[in-house]
C-alpha positions in Angstrom: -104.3 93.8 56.0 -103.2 93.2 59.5 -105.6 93.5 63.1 -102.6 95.9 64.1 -103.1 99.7 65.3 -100.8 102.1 64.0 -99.6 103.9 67.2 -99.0 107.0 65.4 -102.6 107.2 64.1 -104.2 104.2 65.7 -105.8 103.7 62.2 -106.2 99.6 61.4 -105.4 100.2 57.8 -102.0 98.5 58.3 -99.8 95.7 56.8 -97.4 93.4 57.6 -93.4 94.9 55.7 -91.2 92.0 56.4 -88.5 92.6 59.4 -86.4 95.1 61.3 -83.1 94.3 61.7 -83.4 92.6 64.9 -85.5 89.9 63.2 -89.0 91.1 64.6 -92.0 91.4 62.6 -92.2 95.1 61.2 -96.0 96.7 59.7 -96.4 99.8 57.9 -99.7 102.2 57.8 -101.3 102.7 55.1 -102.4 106.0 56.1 -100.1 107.6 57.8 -97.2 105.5 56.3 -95.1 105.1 59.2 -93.0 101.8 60.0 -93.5 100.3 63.1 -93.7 96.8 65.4 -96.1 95.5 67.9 -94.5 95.4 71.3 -91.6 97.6 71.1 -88.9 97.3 73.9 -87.7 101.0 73.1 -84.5 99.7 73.0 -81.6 102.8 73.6 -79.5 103.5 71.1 -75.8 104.0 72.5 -73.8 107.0 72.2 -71.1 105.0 69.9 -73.7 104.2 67.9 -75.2 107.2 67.4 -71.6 108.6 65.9 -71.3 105.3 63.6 -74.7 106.6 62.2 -73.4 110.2 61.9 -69.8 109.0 60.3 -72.1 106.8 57.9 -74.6 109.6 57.2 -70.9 111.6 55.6 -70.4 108.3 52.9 -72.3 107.2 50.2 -74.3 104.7 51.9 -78.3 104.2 51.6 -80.5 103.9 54.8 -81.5 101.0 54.5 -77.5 99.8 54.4 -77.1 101.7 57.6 -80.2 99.8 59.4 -78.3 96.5 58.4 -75.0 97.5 59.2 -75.9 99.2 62.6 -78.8 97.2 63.3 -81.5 99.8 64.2 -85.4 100.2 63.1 -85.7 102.1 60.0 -88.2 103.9 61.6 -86.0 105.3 64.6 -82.9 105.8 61.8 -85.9 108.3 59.2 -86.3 110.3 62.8 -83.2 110.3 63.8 -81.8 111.6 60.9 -84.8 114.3 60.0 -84.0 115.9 63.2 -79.9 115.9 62.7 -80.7 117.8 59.6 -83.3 120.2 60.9 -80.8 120.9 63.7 -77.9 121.8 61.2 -77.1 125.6 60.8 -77.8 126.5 57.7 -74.9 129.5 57.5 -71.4 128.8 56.7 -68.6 128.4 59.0 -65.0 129.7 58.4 -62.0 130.7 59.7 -61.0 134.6 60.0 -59.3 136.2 57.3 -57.8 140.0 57.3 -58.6 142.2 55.0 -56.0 141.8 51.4 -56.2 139.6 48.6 -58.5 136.9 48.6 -60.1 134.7 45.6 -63.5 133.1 45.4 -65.2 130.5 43.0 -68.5 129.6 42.6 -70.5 127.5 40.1 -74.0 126.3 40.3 -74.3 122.2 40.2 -77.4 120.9 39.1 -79.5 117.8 41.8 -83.3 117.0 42.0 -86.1 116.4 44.4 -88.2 113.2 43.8 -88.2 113.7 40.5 -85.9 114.6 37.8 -88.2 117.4 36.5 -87.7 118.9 39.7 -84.3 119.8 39.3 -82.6 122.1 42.1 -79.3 123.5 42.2 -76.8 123.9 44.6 -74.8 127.1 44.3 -71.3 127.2 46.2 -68.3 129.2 46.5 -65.1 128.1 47.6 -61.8 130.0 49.2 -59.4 129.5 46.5 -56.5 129.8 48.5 -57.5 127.8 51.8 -60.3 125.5 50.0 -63.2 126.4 52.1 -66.4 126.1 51.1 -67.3 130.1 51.8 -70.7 130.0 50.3 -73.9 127.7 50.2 -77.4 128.2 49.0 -79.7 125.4 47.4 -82.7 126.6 45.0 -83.3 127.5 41.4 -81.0 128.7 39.0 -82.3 132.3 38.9 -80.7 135.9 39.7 -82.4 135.6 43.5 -80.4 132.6 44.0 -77.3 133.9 42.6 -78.2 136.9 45.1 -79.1 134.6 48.1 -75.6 133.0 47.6 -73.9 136.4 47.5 -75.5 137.3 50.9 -74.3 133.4 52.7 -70.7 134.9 52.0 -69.3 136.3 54.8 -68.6 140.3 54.4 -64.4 139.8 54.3 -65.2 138.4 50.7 -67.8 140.5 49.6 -65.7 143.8 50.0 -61.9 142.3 48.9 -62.2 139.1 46.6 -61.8 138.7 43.3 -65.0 136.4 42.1 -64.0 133.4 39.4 -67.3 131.9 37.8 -68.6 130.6 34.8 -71.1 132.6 32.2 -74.1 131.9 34.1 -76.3 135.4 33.5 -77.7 135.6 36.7 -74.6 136.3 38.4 -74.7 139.7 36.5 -76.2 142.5 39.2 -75.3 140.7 41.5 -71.6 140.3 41.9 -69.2 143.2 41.9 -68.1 144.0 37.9 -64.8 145.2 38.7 -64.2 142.3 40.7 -66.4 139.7 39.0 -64.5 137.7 36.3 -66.5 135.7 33.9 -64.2 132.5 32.2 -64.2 129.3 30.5 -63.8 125.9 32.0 -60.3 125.6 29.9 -59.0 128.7 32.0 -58.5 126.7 35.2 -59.8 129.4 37.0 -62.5 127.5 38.9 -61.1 124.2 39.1 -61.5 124.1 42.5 -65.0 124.6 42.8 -65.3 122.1 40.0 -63.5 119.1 41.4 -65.7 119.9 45.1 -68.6 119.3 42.9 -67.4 116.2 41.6 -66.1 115.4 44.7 -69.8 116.0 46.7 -71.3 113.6 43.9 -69.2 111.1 44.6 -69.9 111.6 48.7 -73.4 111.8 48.5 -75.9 109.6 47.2 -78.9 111.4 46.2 -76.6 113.7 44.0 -75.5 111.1 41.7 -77.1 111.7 38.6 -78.5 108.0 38.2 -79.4 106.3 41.6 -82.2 104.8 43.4 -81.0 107.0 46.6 -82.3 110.5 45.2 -84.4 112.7 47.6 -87.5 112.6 48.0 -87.6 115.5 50.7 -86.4 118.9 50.1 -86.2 119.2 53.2 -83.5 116.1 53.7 -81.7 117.4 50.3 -80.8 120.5 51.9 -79.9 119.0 54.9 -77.7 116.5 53.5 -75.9 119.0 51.5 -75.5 121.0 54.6 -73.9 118.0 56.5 -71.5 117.5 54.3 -70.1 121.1 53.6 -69.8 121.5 57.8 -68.1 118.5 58.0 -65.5 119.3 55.0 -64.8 122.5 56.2 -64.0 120.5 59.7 -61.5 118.8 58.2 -60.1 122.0 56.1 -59.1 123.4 59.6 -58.0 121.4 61.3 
């Protein structure tokens, strides 16, 4: 126990959690658990920083790697980066496409929420042709979900492409028959949205199947997922 107030809760049940990366003694509240120091000189955080921390946020790099590297409170980095993702539309992006043939693949990967029990999954479909992520939706594995990614696809797809997926059930009902085509890993036919899976694991953290940097947030899953699929479809058009 320390004699410092919390100056979130201004409760005394507080401890003394080693140092900030400026060297100065950091506590922690037991009650309301937030991280903190006495005297803070609300230092600003620079604009160049602020873009480091977003370019860091994209790689596979835990927070408390970014407070070293960066050198800013843990406390400030937790805020910081709750309110990026809160911020983050949660629809997809793309470029305009006319009317004609277009192709679509989705697939469901499977993540969790603080613990593995929890699982979540992240369904996504991808513009076969371009390599845009055209679809996103993060939940269960059930026939809503397969419907709530259905509806985050824009309208160009849902009347004219031709849908690739695997032999999940619940995308029966849901997508087109005459355009839905159900086939086997060995086809090739959703390669695409296989590797972007693989590649998202190896992006982000808290989807690797064994790590330490899992989420303990739903919240911050979504959000993290949502980062990176803006930020790839960036790069896709330009």
């Amino acid at each position: 126990m320390s004699n410092i107030t919390c100056p979130r809760c201004d409760s005394g049940n507080t401890v003394r959690n080693g140092n900030t990366a400026y060297g100065k003694r950091q506590y922690m509240c037991k009650d309301c658990r937030k991280y903190f120091i006495e005297n803070p000189d609300n230092r600003r955080i620079s604009d160049e920083k602020k873009e480091l921390i977003d370019k860091m946020l994209l790689e596979k790099i835990p927070l408390a790697g970014i407070v070293r590297v960066v050198g800013v409170s843990r406390s400030w980095l937790y805020g910081y980066r709750d309110e990026k993702y809160k911020s983050l539309k949660k629809q997809i992006e793309v470029s305009e496409k006319e009317k004609g043939p277009l192709t679509i693949q989705c697939d469901e990967m499977w993540s969790f929420v603080g613990k593995k029990k929890n699982k979540v999954w992240i369904w996504l479909a991808i513009d076969a042709d371009t390599r845009e992520i055209v679809g996103a939706h993060v939940g269960s594995r059930k026939q809503e979900d397969a419907e709530l990614l259905w509806r985050t696809i824009p309208p160009i797809y849902r009347q004219c492409a031709v849908i690739y997926t695997d032999f999940w059930k619940s995308y029966e009902g849901v997508l087109p028959p005459t355009r839905h085509k159900a086939v086997p890993k060995e086809s090739g036919k959703t390669s695409y949205i296989e590797r972007f899976n693989n590649t998202m694991r190896q992006r982000i953290s808290r989807l690797v199947r064994k790590t330490l940097s899992f989420s303990k947030k739903m919240e911050n899953h979504i959000g993290a997922i949502w980062l990176f699929i803006h930020h790839y479809n960036s790069l896709i058009k330009n």
